[in-house]
Residue frames as a rotation matrix with the C-alpha (Angstrom) as fourth column:
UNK 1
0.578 0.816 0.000 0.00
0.816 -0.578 0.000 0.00
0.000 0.000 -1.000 0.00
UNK 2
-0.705 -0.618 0.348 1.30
0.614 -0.777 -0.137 3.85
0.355 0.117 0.927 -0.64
UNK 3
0.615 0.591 -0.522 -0.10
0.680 -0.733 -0.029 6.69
-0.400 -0.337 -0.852 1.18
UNK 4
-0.008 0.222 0.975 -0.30
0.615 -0.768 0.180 10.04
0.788 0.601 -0.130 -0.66
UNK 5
-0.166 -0.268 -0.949 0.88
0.762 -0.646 0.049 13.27
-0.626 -0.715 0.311 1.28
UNK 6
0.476 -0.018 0.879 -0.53
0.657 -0.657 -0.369 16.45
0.584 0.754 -0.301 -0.56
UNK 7
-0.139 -0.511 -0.848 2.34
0.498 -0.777 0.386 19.73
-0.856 -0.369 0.362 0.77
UNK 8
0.598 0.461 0.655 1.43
0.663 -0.744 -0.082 22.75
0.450 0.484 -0.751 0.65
UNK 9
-0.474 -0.627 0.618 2.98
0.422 -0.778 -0.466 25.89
0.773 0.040 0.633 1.47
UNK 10
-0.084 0.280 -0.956 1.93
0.970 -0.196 -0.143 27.22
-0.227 -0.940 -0.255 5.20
UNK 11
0.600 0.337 0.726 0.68
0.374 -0.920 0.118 30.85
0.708 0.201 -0.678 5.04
UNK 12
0.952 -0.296 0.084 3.13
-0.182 -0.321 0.929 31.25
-0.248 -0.900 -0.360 8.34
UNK 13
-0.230 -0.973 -0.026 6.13
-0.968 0.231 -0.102 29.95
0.105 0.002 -0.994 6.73
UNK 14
-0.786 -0.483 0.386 7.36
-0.410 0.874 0.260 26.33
-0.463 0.047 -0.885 6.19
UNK 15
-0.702 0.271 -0.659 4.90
-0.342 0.683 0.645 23.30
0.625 0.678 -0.387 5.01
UNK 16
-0.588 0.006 0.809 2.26
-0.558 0.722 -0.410 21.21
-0.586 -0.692 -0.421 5.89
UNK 17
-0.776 -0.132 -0.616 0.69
-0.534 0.657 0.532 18.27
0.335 0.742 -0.581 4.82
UNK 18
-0.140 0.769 0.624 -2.02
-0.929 0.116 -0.351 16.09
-0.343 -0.629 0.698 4.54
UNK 19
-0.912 -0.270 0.309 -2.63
-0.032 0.798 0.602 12.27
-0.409 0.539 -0.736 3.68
UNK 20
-0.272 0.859 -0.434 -5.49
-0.804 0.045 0.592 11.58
0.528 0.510 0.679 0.63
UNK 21
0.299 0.947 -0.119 -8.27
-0.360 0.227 0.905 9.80
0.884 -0.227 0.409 2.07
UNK 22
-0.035 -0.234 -0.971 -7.07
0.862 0.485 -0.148 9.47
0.506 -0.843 0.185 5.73
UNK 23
0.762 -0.043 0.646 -6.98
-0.224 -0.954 0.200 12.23
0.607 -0.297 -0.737 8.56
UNK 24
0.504 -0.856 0.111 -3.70
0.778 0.506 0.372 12.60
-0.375 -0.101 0.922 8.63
UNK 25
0.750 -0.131 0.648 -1.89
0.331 -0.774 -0.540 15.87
0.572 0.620 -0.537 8.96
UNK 26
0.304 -0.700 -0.646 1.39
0.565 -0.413 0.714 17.63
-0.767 -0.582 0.270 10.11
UNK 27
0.902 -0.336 0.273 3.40
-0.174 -0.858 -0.483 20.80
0.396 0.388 -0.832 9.24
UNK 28
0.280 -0.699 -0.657 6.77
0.645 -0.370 0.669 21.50
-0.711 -0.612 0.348 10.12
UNK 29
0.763 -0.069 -0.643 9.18
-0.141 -0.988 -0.062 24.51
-0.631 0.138 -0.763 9.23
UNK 30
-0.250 -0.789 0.562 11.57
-0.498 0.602 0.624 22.22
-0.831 -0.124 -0.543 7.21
UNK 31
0.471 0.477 -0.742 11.42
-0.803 0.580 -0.137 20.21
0.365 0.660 0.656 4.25
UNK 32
-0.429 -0.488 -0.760 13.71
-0.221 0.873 -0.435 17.77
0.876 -0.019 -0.483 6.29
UNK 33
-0.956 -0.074 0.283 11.88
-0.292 0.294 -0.910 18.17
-0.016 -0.953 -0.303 9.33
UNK 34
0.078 0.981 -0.179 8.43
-0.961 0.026 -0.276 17.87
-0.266 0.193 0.944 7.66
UNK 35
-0.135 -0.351 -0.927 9.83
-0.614 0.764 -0.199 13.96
0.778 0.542 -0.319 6.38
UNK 36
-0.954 -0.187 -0.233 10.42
0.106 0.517 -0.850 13.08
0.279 -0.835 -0.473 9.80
UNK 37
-0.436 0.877 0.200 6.85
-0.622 -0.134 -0.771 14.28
-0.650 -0.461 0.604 11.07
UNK 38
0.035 0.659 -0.751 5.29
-0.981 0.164 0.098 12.14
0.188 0.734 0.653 8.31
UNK 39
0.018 0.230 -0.973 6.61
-0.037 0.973 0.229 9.06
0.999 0.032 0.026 9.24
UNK 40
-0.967 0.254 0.000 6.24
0.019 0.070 -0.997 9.84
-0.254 -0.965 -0.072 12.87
UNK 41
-0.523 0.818 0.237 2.32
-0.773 -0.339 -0.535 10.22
-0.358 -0.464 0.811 11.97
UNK 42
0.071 0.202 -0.977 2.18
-0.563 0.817 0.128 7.07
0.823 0.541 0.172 9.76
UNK 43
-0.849 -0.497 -0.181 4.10
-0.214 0.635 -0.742 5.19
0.484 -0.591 -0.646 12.63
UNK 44
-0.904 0.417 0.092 1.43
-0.228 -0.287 -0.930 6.59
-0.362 -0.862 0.355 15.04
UNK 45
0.010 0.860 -0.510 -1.90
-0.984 -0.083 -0.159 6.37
-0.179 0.503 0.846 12.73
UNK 46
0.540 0.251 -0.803 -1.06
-0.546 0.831 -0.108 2.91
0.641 0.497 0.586 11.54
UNK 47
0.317 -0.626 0.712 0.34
-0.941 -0.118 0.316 1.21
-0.113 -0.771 -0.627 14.63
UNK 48
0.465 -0.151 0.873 -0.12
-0.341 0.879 0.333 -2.01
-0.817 -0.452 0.357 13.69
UNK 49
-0.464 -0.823 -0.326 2.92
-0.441 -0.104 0.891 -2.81
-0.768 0.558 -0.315 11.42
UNK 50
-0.667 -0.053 0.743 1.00
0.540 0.653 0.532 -4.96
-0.513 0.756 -0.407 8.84
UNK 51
0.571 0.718 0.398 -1.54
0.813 -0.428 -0.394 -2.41
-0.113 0.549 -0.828 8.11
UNK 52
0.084 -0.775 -0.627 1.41
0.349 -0.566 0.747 0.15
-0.933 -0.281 0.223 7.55
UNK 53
0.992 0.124 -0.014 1.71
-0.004 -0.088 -0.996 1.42
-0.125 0.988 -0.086 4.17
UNK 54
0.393 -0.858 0.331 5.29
0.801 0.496 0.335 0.37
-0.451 0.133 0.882 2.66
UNK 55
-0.437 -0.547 0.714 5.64
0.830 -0.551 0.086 3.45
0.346 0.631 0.695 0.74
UNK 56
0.389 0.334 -0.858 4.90
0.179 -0.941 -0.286 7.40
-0.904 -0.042 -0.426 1.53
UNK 57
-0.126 -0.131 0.983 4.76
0.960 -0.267 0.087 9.35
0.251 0.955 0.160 -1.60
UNK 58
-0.437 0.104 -0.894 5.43
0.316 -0.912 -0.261 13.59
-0.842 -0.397 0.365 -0.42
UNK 59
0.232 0.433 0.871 3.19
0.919 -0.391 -0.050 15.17
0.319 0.812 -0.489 -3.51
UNK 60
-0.582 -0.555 -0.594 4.55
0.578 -0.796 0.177 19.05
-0.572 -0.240 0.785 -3.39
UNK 61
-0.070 0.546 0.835 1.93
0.982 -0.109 0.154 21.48
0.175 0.830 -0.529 -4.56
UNK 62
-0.479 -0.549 -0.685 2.22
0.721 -0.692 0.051 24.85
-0.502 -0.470 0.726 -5.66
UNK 63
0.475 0.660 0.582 -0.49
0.851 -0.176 -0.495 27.14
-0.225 0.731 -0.645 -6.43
UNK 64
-0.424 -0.348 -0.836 0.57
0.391 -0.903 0.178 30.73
-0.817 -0.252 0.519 -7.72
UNK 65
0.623 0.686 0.375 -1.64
0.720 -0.317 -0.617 33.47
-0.305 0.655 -0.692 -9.86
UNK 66
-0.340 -0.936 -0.092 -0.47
0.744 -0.327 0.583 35.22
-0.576 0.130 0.807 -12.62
UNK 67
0.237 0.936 -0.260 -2.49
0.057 -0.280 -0.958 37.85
-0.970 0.212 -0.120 -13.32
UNK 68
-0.353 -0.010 0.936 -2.83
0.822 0.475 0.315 38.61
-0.448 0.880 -0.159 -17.29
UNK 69
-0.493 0.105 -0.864 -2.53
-0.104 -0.993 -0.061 41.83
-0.864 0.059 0.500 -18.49
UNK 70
0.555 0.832 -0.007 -5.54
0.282 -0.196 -0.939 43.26
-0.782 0.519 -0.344 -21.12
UNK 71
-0.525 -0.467 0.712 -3.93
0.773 0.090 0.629 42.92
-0.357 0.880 0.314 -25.19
């Protein structure tokens, strides 16, 4: 199994994250310390090792508007 992490940019500074169809979320200020919170919340969400998901997948999204000046 792979769990999906959508990161996002924090309006406060640094990242956070959420997992697709689970509730499953952490932030940190880091892109190395946000890694470590993820699989600390897998560990913790999925305690029992066989229902674990073998893979995390970090998905990085970035929205950003550009406005479009009148021709």
């Amino acid at each position: 199994m792979e769990l999906i992490f959508e990161i996002r940019d924090a309006k406060e500074g640094g990242f956070y994250a959420r997992a697709l169809g689970h509730a499953i979320f952490t932030e940190a200020e880091t892109w190395e310390e946000l890694r470590a919170n993820v699989l600390d919340t897998v560990s913790l969400h999925f305690e029992v090792a066989q229902t674990r998901p073998r893979l995390v997948q970090m998905h990085y999204v970035k929205d950003e508007l550009i406005p479009v000046e009148a021709a």
